[in-house]
N, CA, C and O atoms as a Maestro MAE file, in Angstrom:
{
 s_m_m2io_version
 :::
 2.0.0
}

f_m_ct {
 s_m_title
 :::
 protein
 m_atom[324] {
  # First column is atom index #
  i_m_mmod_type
  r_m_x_coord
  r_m_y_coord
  r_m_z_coord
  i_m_residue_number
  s_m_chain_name
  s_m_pdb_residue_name
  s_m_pdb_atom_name
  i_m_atomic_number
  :::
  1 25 -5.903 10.761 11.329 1 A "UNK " " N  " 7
  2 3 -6.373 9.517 11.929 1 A "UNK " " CA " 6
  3 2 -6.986 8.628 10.845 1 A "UNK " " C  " 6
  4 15 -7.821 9.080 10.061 1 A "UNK " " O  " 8
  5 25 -6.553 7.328 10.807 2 A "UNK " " N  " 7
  6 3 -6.912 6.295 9.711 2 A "UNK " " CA " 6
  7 2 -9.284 6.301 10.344 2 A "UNK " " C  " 6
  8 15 -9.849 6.607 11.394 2 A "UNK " " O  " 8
  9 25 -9.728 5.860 9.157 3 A "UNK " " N  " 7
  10 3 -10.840 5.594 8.864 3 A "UNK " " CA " 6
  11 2 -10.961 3.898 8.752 3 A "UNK " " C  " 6
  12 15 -10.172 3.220 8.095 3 A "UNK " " O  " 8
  13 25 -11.650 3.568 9.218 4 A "UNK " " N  " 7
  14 3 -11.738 2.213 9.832 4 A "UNK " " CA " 6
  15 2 -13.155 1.239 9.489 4 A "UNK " " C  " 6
  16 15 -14.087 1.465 10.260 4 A "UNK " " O  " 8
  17 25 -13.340 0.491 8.728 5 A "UNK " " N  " 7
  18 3 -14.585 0.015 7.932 5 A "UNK " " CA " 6
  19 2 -14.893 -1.274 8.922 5 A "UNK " " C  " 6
  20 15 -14.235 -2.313 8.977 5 A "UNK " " O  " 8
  21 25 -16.099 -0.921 9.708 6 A "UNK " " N  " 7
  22 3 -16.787 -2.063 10.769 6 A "UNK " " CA " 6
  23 2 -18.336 -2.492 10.594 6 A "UNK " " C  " 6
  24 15 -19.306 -1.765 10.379 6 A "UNK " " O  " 8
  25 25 -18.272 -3.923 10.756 7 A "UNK " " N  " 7
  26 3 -19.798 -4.112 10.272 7 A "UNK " " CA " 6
  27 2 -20.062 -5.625 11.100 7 A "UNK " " C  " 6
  28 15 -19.217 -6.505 11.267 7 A "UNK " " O  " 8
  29 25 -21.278 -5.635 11.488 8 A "UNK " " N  " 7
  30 3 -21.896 -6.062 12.686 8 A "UNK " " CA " 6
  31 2 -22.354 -7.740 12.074 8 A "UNK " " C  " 6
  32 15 -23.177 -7.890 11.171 8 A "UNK " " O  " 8
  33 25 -21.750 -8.722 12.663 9 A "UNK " " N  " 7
  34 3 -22.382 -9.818 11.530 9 A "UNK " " CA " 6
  35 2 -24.214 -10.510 12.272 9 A "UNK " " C  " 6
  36 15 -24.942 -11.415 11.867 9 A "UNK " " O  " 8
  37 25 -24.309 -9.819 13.119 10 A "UNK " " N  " 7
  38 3 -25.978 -10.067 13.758 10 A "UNK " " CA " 6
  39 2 -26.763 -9.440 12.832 10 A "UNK " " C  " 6
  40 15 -27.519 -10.066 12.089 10 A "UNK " " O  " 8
  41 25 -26.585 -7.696 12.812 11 A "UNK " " N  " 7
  42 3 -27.752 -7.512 12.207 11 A "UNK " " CA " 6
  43 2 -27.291 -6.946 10.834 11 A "UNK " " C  " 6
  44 15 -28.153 -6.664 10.002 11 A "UNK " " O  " 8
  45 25 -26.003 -6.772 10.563 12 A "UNK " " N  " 7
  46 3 -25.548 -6.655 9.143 12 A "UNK " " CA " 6
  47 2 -25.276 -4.688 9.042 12 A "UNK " " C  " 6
  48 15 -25.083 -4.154 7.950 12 A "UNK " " O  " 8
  49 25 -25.305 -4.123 9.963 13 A "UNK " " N  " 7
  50 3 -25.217 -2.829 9.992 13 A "UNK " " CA " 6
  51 2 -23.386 -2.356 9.368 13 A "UNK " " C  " 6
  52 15 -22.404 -2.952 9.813 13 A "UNK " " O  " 8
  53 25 -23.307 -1.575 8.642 14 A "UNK " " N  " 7
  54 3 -21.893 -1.390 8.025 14 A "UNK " " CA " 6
  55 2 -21.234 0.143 8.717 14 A "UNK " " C  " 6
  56 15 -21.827 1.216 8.609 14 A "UNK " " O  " 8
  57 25 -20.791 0.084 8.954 15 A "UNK " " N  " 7
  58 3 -20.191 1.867 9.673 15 A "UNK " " CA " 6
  59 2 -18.494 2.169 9.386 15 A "UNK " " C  " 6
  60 15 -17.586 1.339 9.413 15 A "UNK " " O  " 8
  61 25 -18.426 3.308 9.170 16 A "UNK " " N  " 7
  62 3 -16.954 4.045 8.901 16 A "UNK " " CA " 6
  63 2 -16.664 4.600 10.551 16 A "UNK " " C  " 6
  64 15 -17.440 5.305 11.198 16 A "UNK " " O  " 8
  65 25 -15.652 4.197 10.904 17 A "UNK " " N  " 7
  66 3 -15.196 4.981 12.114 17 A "UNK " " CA " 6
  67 2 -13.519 5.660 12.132 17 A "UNK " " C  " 6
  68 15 -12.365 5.342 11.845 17 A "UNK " " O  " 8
  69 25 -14.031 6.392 12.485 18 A "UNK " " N  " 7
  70 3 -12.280 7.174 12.887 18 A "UNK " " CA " 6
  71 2 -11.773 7.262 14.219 18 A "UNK " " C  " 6
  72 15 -12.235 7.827 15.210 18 A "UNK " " O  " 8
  73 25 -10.317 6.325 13.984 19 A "UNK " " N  " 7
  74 3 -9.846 6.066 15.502 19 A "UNK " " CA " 6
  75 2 -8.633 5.917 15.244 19 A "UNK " " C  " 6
  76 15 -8.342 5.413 14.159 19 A "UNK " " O  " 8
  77 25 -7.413 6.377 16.317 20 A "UNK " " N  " 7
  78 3 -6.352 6.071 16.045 20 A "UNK " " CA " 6
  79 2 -6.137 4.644 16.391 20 A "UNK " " C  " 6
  80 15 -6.880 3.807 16.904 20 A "UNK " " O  " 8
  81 25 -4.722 4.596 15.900 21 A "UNK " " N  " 7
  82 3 -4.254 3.343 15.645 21 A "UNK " " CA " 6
  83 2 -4.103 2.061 16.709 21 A "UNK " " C  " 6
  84 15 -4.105 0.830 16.717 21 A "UNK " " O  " 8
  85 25 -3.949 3.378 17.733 22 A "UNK " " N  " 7
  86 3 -3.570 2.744 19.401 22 A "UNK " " CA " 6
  87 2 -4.977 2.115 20.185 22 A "UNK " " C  " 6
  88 15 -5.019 1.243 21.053 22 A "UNK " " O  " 8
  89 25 -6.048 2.845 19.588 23 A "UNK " " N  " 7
  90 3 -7.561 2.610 20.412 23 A "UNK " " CA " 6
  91 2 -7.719 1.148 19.797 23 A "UNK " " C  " 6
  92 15 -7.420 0.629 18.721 23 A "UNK " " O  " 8
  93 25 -8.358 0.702 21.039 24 A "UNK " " N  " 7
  94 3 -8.685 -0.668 21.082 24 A "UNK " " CA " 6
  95 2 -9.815 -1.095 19.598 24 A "UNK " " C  " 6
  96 15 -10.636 -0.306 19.129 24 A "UNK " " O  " 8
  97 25 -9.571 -2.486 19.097 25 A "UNK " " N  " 7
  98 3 -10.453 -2.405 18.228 25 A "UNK " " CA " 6
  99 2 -12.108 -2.721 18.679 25 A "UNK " " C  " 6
  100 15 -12.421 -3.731 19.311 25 A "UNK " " O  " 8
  101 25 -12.911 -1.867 18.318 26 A "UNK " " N  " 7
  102 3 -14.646 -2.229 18.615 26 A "UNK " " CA " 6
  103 2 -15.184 -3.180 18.602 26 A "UNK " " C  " 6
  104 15 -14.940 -3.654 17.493 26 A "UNK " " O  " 8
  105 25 -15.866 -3.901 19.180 27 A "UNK " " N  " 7
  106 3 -16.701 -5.250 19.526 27 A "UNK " " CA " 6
  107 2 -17.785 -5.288 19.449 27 A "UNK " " C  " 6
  108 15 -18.393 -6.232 18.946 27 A "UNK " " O  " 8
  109 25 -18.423 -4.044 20.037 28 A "UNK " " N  " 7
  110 3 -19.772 -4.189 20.563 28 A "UNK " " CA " 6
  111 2 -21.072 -2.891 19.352 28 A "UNK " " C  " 6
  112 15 -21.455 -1.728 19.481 28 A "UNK " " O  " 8
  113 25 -21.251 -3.750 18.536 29 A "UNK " " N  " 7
  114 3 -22.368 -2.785 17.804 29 A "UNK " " CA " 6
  115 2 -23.111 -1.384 18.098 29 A "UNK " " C  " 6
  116 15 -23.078 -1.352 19.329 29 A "UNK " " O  " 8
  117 25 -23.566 -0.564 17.803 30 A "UNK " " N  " 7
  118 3 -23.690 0.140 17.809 30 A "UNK " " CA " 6
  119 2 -25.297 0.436 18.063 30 A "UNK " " C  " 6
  120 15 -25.989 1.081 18.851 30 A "UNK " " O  " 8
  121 25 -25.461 -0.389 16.972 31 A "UNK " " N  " 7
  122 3 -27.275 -0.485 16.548 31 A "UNK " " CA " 6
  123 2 -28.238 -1.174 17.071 31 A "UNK " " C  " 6
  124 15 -29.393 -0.748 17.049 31 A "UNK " " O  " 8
  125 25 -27.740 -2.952 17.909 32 A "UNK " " N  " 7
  126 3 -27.873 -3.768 18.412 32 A "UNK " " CA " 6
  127 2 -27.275 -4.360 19.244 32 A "UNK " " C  " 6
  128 15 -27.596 -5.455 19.707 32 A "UNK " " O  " 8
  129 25 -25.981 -3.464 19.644 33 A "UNK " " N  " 7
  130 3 -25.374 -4.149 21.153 33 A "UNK " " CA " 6
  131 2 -24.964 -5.295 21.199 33 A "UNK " " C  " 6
  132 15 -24.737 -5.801 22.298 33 A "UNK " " O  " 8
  133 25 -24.761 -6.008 20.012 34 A "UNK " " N  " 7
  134 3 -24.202 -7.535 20.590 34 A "UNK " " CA " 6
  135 2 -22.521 -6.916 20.379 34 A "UNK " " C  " 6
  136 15 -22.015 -5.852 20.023 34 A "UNK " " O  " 8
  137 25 -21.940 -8.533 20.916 35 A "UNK " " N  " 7
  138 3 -20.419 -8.232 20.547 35 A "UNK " " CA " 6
  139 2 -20.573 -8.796 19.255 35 A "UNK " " C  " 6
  140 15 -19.991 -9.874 19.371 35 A "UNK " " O  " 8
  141 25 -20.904 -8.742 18.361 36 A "UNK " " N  " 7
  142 3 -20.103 -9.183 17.089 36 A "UNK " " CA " 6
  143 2 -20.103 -8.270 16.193 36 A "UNK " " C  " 6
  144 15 -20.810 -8.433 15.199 36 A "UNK " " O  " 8
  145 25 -19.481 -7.347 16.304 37 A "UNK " " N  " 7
  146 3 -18.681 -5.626 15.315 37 A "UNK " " CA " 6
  147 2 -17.632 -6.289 15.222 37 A "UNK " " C  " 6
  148 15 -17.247 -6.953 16.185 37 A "UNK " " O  " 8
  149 25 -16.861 -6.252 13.907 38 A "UNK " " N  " 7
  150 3 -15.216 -6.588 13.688 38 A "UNK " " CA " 6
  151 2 -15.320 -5.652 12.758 38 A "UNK " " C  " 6
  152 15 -16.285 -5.110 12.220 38 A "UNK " " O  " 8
  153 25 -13.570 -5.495 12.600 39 A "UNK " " N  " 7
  154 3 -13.283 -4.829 11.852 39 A "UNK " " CA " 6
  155 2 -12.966 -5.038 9.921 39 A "UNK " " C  " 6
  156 15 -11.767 -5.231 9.723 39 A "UNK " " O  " 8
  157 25 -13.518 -5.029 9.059 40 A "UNK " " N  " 7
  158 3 -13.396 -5.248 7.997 40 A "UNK " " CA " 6
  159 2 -11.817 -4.900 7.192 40 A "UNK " " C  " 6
  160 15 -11.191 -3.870 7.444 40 A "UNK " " O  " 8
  161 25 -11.414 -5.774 6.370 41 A "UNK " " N  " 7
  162 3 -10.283 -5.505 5.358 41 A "UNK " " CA " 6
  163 2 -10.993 -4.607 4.189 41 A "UNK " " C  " 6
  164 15 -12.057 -5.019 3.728 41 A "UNK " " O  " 8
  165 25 -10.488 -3.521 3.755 42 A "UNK " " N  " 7
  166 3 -10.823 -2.564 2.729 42 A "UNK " " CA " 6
  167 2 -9.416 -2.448 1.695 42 A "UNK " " C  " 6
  168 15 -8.305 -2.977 1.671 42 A "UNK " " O  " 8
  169 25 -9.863 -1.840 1.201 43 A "UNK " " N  " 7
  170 3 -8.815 -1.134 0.115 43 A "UNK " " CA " 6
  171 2 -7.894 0.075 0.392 43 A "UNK " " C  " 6
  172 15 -8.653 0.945 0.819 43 A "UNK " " O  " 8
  173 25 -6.702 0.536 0.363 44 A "UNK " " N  " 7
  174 3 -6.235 1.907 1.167 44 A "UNK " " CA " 6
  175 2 -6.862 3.002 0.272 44 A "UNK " " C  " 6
  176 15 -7.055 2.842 -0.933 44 A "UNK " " O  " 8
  177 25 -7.133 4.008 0.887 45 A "UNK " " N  " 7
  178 3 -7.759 5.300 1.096 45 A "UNK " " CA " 6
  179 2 -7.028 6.285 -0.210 45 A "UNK " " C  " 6
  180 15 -7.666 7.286 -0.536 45 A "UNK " " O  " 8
  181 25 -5.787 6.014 -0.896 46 A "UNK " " N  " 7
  182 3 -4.867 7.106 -1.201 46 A "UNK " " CA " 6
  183 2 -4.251 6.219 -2.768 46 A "UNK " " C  " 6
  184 15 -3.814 5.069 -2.809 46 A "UNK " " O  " 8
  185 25 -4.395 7.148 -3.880 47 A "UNK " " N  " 7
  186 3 -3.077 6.462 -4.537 47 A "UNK " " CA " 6
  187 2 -2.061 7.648 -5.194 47 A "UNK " " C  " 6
  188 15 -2.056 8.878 -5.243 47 A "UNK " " O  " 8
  189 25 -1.405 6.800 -5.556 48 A "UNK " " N  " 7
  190 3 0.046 7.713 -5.951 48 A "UNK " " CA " 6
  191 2 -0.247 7.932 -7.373 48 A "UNK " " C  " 6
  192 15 -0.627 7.034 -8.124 48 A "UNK " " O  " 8
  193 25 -0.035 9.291 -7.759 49 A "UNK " " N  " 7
  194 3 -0.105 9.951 -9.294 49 A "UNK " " CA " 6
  195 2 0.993 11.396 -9.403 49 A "UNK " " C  " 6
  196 15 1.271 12.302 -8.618 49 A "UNK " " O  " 8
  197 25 1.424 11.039 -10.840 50 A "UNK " " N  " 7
  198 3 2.118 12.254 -11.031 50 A "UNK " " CA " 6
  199 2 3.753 11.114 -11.652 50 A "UNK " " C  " 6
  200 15 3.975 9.909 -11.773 50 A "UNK " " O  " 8
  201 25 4.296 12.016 -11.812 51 A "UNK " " N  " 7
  202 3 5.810 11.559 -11.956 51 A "UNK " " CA " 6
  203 2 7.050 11.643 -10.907 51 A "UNK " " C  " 6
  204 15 8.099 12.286 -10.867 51 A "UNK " " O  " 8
  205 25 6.299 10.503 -9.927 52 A "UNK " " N  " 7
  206 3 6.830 10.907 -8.623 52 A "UNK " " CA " 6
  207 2 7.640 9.769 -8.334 52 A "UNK " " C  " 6
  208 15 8.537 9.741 -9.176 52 A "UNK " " O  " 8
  209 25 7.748 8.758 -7.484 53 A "UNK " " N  " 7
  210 3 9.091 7.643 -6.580 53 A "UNK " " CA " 6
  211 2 8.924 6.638 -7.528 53 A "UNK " " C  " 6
  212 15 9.901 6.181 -8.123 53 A "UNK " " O  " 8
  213 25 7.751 6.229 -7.740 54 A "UNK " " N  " 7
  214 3 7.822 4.946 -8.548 54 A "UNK " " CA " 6
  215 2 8.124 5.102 -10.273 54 A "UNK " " C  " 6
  216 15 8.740 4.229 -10.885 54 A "UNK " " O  " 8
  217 25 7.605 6.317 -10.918 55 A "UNK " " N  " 7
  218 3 7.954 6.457 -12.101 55 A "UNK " " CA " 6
  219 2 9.449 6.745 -12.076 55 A "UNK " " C  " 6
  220 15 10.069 6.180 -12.977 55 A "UNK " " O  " 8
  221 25 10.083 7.412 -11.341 56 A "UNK " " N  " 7
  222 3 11.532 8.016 -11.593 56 A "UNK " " CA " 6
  223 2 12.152 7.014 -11.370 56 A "UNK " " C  " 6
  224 15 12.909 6.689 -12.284 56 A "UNK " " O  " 8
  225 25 12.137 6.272 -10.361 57 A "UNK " " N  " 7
  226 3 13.115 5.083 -9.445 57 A "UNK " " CA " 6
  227 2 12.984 3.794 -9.678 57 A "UNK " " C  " 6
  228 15 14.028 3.144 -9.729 57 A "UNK " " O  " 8
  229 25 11.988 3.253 -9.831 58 A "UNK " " N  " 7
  230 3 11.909 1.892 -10.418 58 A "UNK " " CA " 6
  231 2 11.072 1.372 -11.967 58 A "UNK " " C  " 6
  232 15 10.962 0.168 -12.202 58 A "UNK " " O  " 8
  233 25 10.530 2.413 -12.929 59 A "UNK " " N  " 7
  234 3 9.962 2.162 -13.734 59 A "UNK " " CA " 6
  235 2 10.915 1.472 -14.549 59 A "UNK " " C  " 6
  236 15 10.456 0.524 -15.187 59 A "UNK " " O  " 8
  237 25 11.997 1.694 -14.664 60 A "UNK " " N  " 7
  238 3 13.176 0.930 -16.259 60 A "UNK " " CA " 6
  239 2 14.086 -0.138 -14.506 60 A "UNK " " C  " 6
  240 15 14.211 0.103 -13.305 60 A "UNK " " O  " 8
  241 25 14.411 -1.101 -15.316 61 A "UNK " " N  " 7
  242 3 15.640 -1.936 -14.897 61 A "UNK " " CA " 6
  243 2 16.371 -1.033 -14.365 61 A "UNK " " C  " 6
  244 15 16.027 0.133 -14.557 61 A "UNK " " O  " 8
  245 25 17.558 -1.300 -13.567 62 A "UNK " " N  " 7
  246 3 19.002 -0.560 -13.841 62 A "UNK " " CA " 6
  247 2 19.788 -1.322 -14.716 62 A "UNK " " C  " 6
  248 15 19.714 -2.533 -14.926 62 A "UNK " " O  " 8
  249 25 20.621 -0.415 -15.251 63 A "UNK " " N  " 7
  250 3 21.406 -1.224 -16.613 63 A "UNK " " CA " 6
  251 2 22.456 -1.939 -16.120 63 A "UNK " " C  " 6
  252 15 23.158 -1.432 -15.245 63 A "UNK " " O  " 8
  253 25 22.815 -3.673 -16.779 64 A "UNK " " N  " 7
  254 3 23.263 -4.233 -16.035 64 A "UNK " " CA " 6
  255 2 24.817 -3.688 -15.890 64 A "UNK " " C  " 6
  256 15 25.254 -2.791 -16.610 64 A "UNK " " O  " 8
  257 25 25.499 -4.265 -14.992 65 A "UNK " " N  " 7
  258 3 27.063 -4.011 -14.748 65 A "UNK " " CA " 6
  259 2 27.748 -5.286 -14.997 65 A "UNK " " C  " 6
  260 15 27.462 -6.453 -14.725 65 A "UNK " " O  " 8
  261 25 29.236 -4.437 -15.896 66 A "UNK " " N  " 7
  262 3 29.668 -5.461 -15.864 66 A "UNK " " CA " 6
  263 2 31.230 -4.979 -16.224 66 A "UNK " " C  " 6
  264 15 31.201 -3.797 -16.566 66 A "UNK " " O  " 8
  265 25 32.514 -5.503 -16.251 67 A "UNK " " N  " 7
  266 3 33.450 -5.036 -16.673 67 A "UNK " " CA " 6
  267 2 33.815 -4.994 -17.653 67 A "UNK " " C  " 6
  268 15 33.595 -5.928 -18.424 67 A "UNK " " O  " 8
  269 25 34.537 -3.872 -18.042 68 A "UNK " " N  " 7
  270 3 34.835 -3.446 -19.177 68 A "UNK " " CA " 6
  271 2 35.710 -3.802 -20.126 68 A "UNK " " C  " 6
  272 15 35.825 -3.254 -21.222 68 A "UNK " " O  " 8
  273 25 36.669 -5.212 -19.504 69 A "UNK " " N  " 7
  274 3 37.283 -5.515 -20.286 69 A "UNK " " CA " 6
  275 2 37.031 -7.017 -20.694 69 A "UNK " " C  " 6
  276 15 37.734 -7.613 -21.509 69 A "UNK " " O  " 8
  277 25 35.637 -7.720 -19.846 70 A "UNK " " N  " 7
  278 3 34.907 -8.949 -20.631 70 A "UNK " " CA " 6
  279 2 33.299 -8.749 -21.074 70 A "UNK " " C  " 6
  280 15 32.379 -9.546 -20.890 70 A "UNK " " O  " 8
  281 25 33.258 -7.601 -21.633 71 A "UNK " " N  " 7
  282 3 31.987 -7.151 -22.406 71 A "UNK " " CA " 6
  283 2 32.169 -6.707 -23.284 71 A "UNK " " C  " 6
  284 15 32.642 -5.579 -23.151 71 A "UNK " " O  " 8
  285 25 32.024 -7.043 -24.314 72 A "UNK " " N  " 7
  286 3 32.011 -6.216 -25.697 72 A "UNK " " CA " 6
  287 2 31.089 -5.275 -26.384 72 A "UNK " " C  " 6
  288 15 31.207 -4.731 -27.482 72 A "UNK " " O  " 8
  289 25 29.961 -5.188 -25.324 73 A "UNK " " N  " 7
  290 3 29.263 -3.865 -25.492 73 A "UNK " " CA " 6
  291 2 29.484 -2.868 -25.276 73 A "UNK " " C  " 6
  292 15 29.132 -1.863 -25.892 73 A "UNK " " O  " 8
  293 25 30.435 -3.008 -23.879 74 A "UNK " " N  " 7
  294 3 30.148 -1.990 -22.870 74 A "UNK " " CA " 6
  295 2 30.695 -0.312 -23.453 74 A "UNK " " C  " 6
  296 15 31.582 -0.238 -24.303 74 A "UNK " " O  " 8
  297 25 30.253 0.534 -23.063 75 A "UNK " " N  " 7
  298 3 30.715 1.943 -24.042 75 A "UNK " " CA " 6
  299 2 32.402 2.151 -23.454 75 A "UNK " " C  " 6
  300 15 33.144 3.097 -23.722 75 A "UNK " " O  " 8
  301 25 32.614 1.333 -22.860 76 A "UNK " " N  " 7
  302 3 34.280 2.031 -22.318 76 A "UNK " " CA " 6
  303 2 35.032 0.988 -23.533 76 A "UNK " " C  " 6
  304 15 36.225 1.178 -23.769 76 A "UNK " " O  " 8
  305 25 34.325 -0.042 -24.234 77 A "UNK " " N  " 7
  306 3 35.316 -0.984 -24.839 77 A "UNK " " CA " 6
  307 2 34.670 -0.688 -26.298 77 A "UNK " " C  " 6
  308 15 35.318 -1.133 -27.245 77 A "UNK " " O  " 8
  309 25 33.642 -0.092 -26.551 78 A "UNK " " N  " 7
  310 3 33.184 0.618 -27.807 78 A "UNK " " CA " 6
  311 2 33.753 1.648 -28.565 78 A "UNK " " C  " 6
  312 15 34.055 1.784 -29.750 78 A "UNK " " O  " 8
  313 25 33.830 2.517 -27.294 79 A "UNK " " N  " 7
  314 3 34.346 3.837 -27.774 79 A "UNK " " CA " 6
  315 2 33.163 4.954 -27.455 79 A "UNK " " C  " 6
  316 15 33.370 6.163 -27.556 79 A "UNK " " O  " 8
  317 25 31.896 4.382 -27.058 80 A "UNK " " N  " 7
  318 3 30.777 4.814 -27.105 80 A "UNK " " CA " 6
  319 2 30.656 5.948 -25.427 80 A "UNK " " C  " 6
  320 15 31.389 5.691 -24.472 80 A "UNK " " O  " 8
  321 25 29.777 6.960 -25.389 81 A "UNK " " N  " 7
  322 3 30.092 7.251 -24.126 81 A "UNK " " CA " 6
  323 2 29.096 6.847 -23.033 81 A "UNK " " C  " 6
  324 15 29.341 7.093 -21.852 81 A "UNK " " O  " 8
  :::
 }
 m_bond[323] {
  # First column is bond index #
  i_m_from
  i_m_to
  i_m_order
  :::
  1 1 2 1
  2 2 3 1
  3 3 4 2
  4 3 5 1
  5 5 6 1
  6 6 7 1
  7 7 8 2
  8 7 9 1
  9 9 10 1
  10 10 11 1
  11 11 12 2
  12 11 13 1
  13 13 14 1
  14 14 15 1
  15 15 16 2
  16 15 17 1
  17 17 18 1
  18 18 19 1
  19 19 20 2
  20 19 21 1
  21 21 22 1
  22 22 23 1
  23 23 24 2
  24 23 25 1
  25 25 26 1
  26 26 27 1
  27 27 28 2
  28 27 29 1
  29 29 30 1
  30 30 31 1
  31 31 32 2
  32 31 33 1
  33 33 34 1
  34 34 35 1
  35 35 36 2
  36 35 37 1
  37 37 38 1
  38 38 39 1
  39 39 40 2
  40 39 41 1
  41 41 42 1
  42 42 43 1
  43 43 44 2
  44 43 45 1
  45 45 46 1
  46 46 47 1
  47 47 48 2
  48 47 49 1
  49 49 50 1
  50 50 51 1
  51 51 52 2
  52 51 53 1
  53 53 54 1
  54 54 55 1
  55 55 56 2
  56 55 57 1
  57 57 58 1
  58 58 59 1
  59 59 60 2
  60 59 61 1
  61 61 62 1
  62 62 63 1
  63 63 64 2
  64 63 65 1
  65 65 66 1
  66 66 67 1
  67 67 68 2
  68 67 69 1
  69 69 70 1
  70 70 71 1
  71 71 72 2
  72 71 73 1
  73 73 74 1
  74 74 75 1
  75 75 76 2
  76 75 77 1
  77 77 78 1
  78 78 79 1
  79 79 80 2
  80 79 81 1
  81 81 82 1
  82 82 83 1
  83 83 84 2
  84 83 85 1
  85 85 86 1
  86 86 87 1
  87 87 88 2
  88 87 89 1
  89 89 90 1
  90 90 91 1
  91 91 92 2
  92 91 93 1
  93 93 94 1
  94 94 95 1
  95 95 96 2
  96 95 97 1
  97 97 98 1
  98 98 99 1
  99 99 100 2
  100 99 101 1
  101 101 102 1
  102 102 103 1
  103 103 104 2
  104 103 105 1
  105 105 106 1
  106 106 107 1
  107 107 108 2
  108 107 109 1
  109 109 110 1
  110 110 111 1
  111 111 112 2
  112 111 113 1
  113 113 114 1
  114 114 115 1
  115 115 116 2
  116 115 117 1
  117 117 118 1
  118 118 119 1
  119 119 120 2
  120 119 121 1
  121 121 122 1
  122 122 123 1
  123 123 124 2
  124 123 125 1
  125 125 126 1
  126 126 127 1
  127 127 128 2
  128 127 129 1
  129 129 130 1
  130 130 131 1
  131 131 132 2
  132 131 133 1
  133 133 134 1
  134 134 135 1
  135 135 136 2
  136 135 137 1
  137 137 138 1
  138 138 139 1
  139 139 140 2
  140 139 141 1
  141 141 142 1
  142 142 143 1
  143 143 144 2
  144 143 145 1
  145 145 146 1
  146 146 147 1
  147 147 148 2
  148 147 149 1
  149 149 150 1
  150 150 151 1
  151 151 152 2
  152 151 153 1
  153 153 154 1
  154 154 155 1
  155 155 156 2
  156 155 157 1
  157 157 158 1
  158 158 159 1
  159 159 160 2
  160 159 161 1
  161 161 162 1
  162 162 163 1
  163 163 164 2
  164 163 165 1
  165 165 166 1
  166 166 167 1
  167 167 168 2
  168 167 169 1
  169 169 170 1
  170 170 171 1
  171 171 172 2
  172 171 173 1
  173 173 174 1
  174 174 175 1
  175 175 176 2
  176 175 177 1
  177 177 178 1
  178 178 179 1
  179 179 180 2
  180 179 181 1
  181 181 182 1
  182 182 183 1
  183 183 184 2
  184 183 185 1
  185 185 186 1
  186 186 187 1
  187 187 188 2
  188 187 189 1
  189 189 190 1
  190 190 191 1
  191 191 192 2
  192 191 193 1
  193 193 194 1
  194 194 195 1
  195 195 196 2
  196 195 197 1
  197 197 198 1
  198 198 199 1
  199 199 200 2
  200 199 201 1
  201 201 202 1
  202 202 203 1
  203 203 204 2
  204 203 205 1
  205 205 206 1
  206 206 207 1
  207 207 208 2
  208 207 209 1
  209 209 210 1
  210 210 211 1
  211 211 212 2
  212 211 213 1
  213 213 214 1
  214 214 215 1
  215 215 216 2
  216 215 217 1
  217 217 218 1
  218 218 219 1
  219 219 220 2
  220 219 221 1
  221 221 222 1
  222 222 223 1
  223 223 224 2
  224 223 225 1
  225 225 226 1
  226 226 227 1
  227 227 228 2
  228 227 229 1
  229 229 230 1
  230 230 231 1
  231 231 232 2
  232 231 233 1
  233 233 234 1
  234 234 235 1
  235 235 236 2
  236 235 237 1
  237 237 238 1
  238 238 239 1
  239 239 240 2
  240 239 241 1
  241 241 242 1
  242 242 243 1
  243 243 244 2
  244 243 245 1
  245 245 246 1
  246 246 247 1
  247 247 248 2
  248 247 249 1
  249 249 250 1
  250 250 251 1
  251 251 252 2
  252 251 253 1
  253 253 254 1
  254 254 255 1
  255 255 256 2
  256 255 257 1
  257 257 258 1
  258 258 259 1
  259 259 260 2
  260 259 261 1
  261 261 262 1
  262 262 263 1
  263 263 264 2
  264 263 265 1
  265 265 266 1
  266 266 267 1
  267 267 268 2
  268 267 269 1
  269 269 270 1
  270 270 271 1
  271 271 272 2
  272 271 273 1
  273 273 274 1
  274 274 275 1
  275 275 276 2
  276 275 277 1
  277 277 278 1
  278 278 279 1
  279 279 280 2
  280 279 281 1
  281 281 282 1
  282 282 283 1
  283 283 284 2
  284 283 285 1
  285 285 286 1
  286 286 287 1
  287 287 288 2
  288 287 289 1
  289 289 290 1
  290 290 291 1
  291 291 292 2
  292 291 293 1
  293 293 294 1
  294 294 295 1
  295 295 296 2
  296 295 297 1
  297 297 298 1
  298 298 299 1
  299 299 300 2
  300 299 301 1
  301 301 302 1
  302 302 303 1
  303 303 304 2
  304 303 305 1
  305 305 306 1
  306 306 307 1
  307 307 308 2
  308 307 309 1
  309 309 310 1
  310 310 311 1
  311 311 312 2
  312 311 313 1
  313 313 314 1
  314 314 315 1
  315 315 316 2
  316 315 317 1
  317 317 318 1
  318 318 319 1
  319 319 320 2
  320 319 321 1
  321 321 322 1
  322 322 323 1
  323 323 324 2
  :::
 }
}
């Protein structure tokens, strides 16, 4: 279940809550009962490390394409493999 960053703009109270995605979002403070609890924008929770999707799959270009008989690089018109 995602963790959810809410903070009260009356009396300034900040709170972490855990709720699924489907539960209604909170209104009503906790500390002071008014409705003004919203829900705050944060940063995500998780990052990616290791030599995993993004290093293997998109770190280099793909090499461009092109045919082999109007490129004069290409290794089929080089000789190259």
């Amino acid at each position: 279940m995602p963790i959810y960053e809410y903070r009260c703009s009356s009396c300034g109270i900040q709170k972490d809550v855990m709720q699924k995605m489907s539960d209604p979002v909170l209104t009503t403070c906790p500390e002071c009962s008014k409705e003004t609890f919203s829900k705050q924008l944060s940063a995500a929770g998780f990052q990616l490390k290791g030599s995993g999707y993004y290093a293997t799959d998109f770190k280099n270009p793909p090499a461009p394409k092109c045919e082999p008989s109007s490129c004069a690089s290409c290794p089929a018109v080089t000789g190259g493999a």
